[in-house]
C-alpha positions as CSV (number, residue, x, y, z in Angstrom):
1,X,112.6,95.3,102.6
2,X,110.4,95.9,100.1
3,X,110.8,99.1,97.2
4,X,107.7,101.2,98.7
5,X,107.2,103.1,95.2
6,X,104.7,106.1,95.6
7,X,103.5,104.8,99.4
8,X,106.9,106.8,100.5
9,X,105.1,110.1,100.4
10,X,103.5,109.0,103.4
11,X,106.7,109.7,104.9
12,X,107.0,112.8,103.4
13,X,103.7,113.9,104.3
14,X,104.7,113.3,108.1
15,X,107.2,115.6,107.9
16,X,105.3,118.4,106.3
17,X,102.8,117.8,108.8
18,X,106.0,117.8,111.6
19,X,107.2,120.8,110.0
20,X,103.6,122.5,110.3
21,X,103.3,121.1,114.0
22,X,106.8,122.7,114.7
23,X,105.6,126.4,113.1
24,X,108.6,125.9,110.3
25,X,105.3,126.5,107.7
26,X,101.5,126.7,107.4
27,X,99.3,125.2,105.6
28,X,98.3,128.5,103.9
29,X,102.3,129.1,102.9
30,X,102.4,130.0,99.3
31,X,105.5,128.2,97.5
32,X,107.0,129.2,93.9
33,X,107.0,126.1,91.8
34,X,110.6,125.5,90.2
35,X,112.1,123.8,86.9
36,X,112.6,120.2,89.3
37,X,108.8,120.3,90.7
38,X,107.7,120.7,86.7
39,X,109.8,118.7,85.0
40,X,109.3,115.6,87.3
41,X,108.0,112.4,85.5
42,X,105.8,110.0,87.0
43,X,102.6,110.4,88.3
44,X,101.2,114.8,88.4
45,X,99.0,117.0,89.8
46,X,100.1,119.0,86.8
47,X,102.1,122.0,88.6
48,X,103.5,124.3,85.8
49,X,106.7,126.1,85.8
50,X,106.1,129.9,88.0
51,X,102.8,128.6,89.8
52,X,102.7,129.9,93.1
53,X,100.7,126.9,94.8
54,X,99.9,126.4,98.5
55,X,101.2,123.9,100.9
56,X,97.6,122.6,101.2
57,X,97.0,121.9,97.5
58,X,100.7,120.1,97.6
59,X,99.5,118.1,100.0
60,X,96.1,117.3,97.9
61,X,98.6,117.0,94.9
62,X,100.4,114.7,97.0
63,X,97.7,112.1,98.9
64,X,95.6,112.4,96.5
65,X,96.8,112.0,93.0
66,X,100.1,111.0,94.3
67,X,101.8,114.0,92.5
68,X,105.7,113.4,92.2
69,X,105.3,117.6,91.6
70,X,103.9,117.4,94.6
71,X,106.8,116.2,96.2
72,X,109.3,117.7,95.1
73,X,108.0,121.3,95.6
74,X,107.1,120.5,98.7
75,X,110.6,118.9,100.0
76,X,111.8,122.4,98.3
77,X,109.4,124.4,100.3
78,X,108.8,123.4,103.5
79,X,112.9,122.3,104.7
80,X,115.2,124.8,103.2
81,X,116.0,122.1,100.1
82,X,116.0,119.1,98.5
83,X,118.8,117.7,100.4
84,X,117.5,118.8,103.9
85,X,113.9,117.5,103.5
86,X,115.3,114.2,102.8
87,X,117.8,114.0,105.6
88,X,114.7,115.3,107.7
89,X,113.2,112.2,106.4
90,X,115.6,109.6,107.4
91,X,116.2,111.4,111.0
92,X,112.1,111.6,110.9
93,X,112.0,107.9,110.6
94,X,114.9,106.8,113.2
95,X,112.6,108.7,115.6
96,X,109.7,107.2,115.0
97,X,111.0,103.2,115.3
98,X,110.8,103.3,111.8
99,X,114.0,100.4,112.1
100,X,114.2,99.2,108.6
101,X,113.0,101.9,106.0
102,X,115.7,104.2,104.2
103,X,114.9,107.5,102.1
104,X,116.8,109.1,98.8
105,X,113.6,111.1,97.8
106,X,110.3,112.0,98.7
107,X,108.3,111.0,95.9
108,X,109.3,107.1,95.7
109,X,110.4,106.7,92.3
110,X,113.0,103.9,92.5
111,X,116.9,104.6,93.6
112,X,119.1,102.0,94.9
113,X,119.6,102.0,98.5
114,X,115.4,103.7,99.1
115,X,113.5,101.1,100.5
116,X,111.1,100.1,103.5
117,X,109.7,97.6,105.0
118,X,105.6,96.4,105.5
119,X,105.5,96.4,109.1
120,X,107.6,100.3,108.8
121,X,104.7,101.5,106.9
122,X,101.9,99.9,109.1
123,X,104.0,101.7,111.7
124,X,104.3,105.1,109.7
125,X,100.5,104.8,109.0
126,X,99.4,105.0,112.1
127,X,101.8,107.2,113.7
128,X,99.8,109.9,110.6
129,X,96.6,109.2,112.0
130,X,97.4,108.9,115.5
131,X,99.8,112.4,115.5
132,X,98.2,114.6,113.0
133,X,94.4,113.3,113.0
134,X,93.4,117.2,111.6
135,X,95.3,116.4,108.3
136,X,93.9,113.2,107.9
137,X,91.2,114.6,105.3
138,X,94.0,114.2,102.7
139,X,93.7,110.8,102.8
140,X,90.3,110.1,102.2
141,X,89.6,112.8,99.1
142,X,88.1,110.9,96.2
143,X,89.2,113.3,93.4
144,X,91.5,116.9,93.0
145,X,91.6,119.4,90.9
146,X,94.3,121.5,90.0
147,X,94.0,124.1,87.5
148,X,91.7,122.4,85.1
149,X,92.0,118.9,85.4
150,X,90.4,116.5,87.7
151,X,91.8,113.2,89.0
152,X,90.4,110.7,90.6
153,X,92.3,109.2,93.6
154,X,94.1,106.2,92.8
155,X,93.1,103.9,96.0
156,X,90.5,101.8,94.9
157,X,89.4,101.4,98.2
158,X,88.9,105.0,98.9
159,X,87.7,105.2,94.7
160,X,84.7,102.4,96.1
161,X,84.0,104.3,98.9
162,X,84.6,100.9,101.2
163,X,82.8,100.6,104.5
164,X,85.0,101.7,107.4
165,X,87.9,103.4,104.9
166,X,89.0,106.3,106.3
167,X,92.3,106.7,104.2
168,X,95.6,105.4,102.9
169,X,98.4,105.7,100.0
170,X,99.1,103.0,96.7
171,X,101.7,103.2,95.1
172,X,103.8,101.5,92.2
173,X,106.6,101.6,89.9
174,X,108.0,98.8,87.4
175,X,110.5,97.8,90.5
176,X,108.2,97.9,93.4
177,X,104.9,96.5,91.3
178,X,101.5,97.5,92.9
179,X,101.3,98.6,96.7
180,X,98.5,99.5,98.9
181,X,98.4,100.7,102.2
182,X,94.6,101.4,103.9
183,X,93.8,102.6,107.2
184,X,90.4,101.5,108.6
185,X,88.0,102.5,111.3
């Protein structure tokens, strides 16, 4: 078990994609960014209190920049809560043969008992690209912009523009240290 710091949102990006596959949202579904989405800490895409932000530019927020915003407003917006997108998560998981990974949020910052383990997110990896191959553009952008700032993605293979990259998620907190998870072609 290893503390999987920002490479969790890969799970939560599976279930907004499961949740999109199921007709539950769209990708075009505006959501109303509250005080929890704007006050998180950690990594941003920089959503402000009142934005009314799409599920596509969460998920951007999200795979891109790694936006704990991101995260959070989407849990909020696409399950019916906090607390149901992350039971959503764990049940997500146990169906997928995802054996020894546990959730507490969807953004990875670290809480005791959240963990997974490297061969769970090998697993969860490929389950992304091999269930929802028309989202896997969110994986692979190089920068985002939100309002008026521009990030760069943090994957430094996806930043180098690596032969044969076609996506993945980093991740890391002070707990978990530096994380990396690439999928190639």
């Amino acid at each position: 078990r290893v503390v999987p710091s920002s490479m969790t949102k890969l799970m939560t990006a599976y279930v907004v994609f499961s949740q999109i596959k199921k007709g539950r949202i769209a990708v075009n579904n505006q959501c109303l960014i509250g005080r929890d989405a704007w006050r998180k800490s950690g990594s941003s895409m920089f959503l402000n209190y009142g934005d009314i932000v799409t599920i596509d530019d969460l998920l951007k927020g999200l795979l891109a920049v790694s936006g704990n915003d991101a995260a959070i407003a989407l849990a909020q917006a696409s399950a019916g809560g906090y607390a149901n997108f992350i039971k959503l998560m764990n049940d997500e998981a146990s169906e997928i043969g995802l054996n020894n990974s546990y959730f507490k949020n969807p953004h990875g910052l670290n809480e005791v008992g959240h963990y997974m383990s490297l061969r769970d997110l090998a697993t969860l990896t490929m389950r992304i690209y091999q269930e929802f191959p028309q989202y896997a553009h969110y994986f692979s952008m190089t920068e985002f912009t939100y309002g008026k700032v521009t990030q760069p993605n943090r994957h430094p293979l996806i930043r180098g523009h690596y032969d044969g990259v076609v996506g993945g998620k980093t991740g890391h907190t002070n707990e978990g240290g530096y994380g990396v998870v690439a999928m190639v072609k």
